[in-house]
N, CA, C and O atoms as a GROMACS GRO file, in nm:
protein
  348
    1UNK      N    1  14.629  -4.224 -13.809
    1UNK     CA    2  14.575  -4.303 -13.918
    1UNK      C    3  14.598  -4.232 -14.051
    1UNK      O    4  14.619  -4.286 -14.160
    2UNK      N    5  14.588  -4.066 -14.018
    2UNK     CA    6  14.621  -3.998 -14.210
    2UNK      C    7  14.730  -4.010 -14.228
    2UNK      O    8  14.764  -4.035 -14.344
    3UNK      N    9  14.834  -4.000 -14.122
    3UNK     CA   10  14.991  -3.974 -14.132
    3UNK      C   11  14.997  -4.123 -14.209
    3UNK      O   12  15.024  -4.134 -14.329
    4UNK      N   13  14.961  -4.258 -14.104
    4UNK     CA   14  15.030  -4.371 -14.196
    4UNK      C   15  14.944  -4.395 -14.274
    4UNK      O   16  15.018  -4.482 -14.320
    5UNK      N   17  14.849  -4.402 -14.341
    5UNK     CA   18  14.794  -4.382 -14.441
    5UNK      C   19  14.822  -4.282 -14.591
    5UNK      O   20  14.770  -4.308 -14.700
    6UNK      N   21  14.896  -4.190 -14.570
    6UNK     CA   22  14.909  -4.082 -14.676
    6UNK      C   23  15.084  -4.145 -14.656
    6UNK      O   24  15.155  -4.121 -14.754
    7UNK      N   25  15.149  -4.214 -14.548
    7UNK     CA   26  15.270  -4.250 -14.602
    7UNK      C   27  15.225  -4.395 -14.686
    7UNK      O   28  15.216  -4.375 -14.807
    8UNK      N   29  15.209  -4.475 -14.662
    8UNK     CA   30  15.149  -4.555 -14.719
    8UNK      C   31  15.157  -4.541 -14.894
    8UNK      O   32  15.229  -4.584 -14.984
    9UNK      N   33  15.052  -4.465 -14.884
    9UNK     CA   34  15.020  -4.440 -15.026
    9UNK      C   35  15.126  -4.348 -15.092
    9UNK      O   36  15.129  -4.350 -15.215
   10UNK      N   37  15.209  -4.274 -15.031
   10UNK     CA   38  15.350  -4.192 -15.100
   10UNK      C   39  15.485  -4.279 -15.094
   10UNK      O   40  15.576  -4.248 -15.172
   11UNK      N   41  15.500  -4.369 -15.018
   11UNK     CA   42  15.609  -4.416 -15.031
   11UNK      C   43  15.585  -4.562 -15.119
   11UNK      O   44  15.648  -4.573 -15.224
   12UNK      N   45  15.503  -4.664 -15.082
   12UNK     CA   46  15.466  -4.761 -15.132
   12UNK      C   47  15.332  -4.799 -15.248
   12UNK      O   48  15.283  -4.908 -15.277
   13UNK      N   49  15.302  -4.670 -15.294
   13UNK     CA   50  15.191  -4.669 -15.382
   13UNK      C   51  15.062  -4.752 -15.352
   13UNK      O   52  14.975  -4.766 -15.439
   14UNK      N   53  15.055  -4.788 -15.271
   14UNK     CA   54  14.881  -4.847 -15.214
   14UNK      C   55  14.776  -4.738 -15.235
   14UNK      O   56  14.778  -4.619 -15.206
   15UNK      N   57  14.679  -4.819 -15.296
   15UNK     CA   58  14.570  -4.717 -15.329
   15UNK      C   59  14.506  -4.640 -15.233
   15UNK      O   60  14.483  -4.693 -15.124
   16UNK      N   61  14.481  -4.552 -15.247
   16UNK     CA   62  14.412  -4.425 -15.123
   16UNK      C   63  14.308  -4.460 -15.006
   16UNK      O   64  14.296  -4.401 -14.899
   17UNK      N   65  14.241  -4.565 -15.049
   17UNK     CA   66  14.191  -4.638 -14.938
   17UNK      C   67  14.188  -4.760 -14.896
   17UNK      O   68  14.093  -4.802 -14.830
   18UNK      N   69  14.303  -4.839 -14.932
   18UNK     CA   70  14.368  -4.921 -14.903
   18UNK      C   71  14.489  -4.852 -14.800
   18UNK      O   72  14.572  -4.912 -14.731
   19UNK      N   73  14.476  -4.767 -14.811
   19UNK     CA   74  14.663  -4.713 -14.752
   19UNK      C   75  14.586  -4.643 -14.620
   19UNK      O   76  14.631  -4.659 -14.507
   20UNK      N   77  14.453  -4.558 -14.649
   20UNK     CA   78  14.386  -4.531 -14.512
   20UNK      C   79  14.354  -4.637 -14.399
   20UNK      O   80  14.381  -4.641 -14.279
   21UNK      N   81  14.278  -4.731 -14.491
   21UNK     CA   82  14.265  -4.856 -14.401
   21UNK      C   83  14.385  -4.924 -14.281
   21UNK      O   84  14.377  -4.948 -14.161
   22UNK      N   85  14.492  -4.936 -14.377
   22UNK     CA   86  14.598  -4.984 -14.308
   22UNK      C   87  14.627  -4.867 -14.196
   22UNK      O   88  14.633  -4.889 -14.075
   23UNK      N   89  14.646  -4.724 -14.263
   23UNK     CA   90  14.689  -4.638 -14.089
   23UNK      C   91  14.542  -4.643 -13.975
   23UNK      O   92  14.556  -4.619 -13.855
   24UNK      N   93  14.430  -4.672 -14.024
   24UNK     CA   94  14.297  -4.682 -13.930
   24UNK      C   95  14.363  -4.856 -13.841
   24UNK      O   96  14.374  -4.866 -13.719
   25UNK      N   97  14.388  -4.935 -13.911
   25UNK     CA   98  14.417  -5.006 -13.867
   25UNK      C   99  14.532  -5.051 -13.726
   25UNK      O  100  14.528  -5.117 -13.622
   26UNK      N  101  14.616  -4.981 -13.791
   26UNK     CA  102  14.771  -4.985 -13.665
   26UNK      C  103  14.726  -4.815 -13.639
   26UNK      O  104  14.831  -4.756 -13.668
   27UNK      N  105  14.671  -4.757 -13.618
   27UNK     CA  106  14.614  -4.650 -13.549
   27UNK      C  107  14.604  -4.630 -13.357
   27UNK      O  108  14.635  -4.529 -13.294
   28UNK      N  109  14.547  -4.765 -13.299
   28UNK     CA  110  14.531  -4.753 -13.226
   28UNK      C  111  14.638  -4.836 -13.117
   28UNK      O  112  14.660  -4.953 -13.148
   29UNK      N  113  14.695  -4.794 -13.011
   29UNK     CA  114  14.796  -4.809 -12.887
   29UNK      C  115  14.726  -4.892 -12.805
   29UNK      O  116  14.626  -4.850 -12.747
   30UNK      N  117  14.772  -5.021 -12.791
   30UNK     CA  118  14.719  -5.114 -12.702
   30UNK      C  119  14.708  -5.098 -12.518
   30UNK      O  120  14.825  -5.119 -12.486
   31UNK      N  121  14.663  -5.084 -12.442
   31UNK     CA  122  14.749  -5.050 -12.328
   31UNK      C  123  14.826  -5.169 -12.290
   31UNK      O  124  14.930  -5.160 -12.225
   32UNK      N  125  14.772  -5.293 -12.333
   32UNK     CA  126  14.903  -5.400 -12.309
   32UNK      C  127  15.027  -5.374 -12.321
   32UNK      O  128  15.114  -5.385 -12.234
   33UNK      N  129  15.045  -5.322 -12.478
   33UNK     CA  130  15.190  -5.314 -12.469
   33UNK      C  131  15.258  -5.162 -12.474
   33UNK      O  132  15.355  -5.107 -12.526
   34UNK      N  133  15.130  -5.122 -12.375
   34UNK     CA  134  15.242  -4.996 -12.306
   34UNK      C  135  15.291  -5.028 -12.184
   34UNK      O  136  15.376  -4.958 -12.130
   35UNK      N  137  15.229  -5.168 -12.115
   35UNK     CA  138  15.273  -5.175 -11.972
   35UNK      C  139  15.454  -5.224 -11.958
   35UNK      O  140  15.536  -5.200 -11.869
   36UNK      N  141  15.463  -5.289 -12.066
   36UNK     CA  142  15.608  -5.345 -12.026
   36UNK      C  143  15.696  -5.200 -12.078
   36UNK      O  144  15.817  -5.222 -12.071
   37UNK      N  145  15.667  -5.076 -12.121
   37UNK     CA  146  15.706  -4.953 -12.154
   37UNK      C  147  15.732  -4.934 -12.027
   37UNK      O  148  15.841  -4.952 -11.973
   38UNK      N  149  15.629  -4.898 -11.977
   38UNK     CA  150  15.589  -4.835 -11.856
   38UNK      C  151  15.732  -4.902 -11.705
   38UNK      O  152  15.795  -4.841 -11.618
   39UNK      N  153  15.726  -5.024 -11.741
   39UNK     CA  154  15.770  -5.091 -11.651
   39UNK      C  155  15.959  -5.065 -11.639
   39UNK      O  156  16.027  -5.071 -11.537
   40UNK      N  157  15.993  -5.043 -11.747
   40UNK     CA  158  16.144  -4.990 -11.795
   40UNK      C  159  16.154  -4.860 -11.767
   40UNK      O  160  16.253  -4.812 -11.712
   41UNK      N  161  16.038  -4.785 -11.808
   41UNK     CA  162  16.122  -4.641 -11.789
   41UNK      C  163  15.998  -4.586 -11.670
   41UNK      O  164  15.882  -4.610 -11.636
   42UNK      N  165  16.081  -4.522 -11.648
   42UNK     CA  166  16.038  -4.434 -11.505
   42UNK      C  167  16.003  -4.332 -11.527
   42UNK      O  168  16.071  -4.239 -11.571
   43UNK      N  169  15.821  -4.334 -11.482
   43UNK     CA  170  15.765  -4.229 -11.480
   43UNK      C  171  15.632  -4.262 -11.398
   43UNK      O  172  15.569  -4.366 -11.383
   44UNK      N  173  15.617  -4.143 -11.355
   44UNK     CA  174  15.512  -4.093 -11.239
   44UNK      C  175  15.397  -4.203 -11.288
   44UNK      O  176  15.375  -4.227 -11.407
   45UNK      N  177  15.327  -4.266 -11.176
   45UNK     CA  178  15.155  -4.354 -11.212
   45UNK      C  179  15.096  -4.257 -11.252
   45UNK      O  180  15.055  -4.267 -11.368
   46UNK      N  181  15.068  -4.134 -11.182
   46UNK     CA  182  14.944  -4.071 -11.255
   46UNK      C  183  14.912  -4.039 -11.427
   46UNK      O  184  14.808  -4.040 -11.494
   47UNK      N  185  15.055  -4.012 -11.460
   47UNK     CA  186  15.070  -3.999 -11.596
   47UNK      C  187  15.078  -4.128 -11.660
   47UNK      O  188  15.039  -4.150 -11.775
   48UNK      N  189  15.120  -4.199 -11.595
   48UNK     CA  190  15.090  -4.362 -11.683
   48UNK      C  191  14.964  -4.400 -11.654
   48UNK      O  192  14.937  -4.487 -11.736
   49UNK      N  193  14.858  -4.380 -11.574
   49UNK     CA  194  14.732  -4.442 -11.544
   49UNK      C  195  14.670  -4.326 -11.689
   49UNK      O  196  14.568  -4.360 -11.750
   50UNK      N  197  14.748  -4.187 -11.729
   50UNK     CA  198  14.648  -4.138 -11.788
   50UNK      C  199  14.653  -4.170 -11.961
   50UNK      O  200  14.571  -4.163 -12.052
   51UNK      N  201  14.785  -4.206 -11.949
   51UNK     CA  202  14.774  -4.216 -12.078
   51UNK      C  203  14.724  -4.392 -12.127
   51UNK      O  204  14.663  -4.434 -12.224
   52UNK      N  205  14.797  -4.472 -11.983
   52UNK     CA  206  14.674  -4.618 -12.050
   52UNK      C  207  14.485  -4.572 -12.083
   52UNK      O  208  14.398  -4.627 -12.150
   53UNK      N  209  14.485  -4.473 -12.016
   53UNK     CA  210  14.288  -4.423 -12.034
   53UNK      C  211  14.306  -4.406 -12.157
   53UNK      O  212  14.248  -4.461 -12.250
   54UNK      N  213  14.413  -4.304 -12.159
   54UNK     CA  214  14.379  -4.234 -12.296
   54UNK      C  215  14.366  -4.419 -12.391
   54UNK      O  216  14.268  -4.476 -12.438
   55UNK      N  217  14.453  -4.444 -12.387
   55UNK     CA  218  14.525  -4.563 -12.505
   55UNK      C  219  14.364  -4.624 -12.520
   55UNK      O  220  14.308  -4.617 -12.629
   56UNK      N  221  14.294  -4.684 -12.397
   56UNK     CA  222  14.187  -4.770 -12.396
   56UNK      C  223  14.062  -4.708 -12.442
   56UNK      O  224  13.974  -4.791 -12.466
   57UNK      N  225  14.033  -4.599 -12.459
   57UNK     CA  226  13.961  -4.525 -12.478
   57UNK      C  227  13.981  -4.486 -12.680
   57UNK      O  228  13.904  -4.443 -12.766
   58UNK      N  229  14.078  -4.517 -12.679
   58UNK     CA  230  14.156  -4.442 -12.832
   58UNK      C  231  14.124  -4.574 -12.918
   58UNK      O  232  14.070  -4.554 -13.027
   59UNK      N  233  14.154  -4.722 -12.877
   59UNK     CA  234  14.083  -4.835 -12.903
   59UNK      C  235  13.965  -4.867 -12.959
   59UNK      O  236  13.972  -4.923 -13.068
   60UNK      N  237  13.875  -4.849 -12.920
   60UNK     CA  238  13.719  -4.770 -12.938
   60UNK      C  239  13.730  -4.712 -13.031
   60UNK      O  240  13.673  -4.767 -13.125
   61UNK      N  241  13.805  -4.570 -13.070
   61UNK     CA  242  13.761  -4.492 -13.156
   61UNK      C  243  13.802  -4.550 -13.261
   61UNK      O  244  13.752  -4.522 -13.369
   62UNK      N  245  13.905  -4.646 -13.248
   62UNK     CA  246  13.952  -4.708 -13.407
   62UNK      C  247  13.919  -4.778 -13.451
   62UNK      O  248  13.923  -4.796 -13.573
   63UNK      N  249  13.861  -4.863 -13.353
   63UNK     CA  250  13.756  -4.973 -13.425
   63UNK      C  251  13.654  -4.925 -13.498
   63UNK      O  252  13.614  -4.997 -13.590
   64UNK      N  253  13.586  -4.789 -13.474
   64UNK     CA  254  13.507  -4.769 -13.525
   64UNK      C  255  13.562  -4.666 -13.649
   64UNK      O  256  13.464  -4.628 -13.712
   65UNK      N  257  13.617  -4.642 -13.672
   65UNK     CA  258  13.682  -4.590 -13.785
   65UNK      C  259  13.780  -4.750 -13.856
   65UNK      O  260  13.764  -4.800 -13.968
   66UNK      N  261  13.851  -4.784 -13.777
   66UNK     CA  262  13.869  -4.899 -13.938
   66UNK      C  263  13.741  -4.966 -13.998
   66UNK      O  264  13.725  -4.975 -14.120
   67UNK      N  265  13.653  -5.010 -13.909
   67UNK     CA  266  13.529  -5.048 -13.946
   67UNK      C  267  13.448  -4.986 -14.057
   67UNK      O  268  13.383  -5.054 -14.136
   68UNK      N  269  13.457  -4.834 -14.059
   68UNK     CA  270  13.399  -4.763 -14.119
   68UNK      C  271  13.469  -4.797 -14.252
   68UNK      O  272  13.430  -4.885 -14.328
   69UNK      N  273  13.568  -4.723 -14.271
   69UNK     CA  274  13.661  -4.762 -14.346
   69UNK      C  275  13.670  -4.856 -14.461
   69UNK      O  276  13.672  -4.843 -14.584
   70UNK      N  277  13.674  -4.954 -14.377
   70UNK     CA  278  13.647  -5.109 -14.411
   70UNK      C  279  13.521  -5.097 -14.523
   70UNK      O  280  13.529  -5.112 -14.645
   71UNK      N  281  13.419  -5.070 -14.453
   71UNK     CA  282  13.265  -5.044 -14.535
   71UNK      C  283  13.252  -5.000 -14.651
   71UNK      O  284  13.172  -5.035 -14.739
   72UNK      N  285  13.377  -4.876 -14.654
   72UNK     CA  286  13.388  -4.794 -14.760
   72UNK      C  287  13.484  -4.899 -14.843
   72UNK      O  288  13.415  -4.962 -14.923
   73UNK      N  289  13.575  -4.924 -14.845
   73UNK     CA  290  13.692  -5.006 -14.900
   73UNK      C  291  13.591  -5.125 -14.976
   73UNK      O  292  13.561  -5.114 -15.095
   74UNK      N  293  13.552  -5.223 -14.904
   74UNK     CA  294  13.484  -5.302 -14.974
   74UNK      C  295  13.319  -5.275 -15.032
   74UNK      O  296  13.245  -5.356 -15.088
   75UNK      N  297  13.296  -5.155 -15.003
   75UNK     CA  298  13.226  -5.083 -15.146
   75UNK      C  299  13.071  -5.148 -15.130
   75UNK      O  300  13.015  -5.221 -15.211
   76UNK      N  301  13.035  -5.114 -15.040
   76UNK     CA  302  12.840  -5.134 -14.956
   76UNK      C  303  12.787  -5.023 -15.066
   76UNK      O  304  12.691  -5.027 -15.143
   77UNK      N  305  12.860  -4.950 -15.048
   77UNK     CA  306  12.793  -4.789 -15.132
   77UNK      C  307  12.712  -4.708 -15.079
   77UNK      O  308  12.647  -4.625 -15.142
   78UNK      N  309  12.707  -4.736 -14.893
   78UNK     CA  310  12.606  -4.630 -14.887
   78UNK      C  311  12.698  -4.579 -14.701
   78UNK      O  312  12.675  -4.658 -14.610
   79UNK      N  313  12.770  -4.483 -14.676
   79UNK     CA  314  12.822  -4.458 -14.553
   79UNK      C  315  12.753  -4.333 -14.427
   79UNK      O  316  12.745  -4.210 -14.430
   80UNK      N  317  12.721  -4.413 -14.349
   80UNK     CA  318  12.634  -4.298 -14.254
   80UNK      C  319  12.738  -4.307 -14.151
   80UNK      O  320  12.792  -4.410 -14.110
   81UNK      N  321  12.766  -4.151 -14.105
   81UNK     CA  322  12.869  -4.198 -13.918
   81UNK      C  323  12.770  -4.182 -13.829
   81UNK      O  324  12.810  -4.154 -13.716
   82UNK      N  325  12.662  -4.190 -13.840
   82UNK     CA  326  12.534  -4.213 -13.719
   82UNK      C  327  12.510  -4.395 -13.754
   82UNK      O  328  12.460  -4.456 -13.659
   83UNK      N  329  12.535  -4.461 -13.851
   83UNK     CA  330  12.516  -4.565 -13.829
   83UNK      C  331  12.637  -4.667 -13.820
   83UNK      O  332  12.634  -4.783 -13.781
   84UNK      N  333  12.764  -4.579 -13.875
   84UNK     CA  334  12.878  -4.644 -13.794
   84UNK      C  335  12.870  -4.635 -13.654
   84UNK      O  336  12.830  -4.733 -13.592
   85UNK      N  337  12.912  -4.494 -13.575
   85UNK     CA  338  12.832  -4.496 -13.465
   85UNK      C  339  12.762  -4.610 -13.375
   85UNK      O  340  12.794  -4.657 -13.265
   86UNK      N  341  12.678  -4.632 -13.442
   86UNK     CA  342  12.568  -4.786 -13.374
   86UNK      C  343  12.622  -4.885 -13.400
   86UNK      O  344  12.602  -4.964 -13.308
   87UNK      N  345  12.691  -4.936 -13.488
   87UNK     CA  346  12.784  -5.059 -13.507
   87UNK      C  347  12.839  -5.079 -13.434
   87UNK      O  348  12.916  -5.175 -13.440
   0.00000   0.00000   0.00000
């Protein structure tokens, strides 16, 4: 999310949290469309069962960070991560 976010904002001038938003946004790996990955190239299940966890699990964390994000971007004015968190 900093990587495309700080490209964002260096290559295409989007404002600093507009440009975070967008890498919080495409941040997170669907495991949907790792399966048709998966299905072409050849590699061991265990390592594909671990990294769809990882992916589904990584989902979660971005929602709650673009969300956050989001909060901040459109300017509430007040940001807690114990009450993002609960969101």
């Amino acid at each position: 999310a900093a990587i495309t976010g700080l490209a964002a904002h260096l290559v295409f001038g989007i404002p600093p949290m507009l440009a975070l938003l967008l890498g919080a946004t495409v941040a997170s790996t669907d495991p949907a469309t790792l399966m048709p990955i998966f299905r072409q190239i050849r590699i061991r299940d265990r390592i594909a069962q671990t990294v769809m966890s990882e992916s589904a699990f990584n989902d979660a964390m971005a929602a709650i960070f673009t969300f956050s994000v989001l909060g901040l971007v459109m300017g509430s004015g007040v940001f807690s991560p114990t009450g993002a968190l609960f969101d």
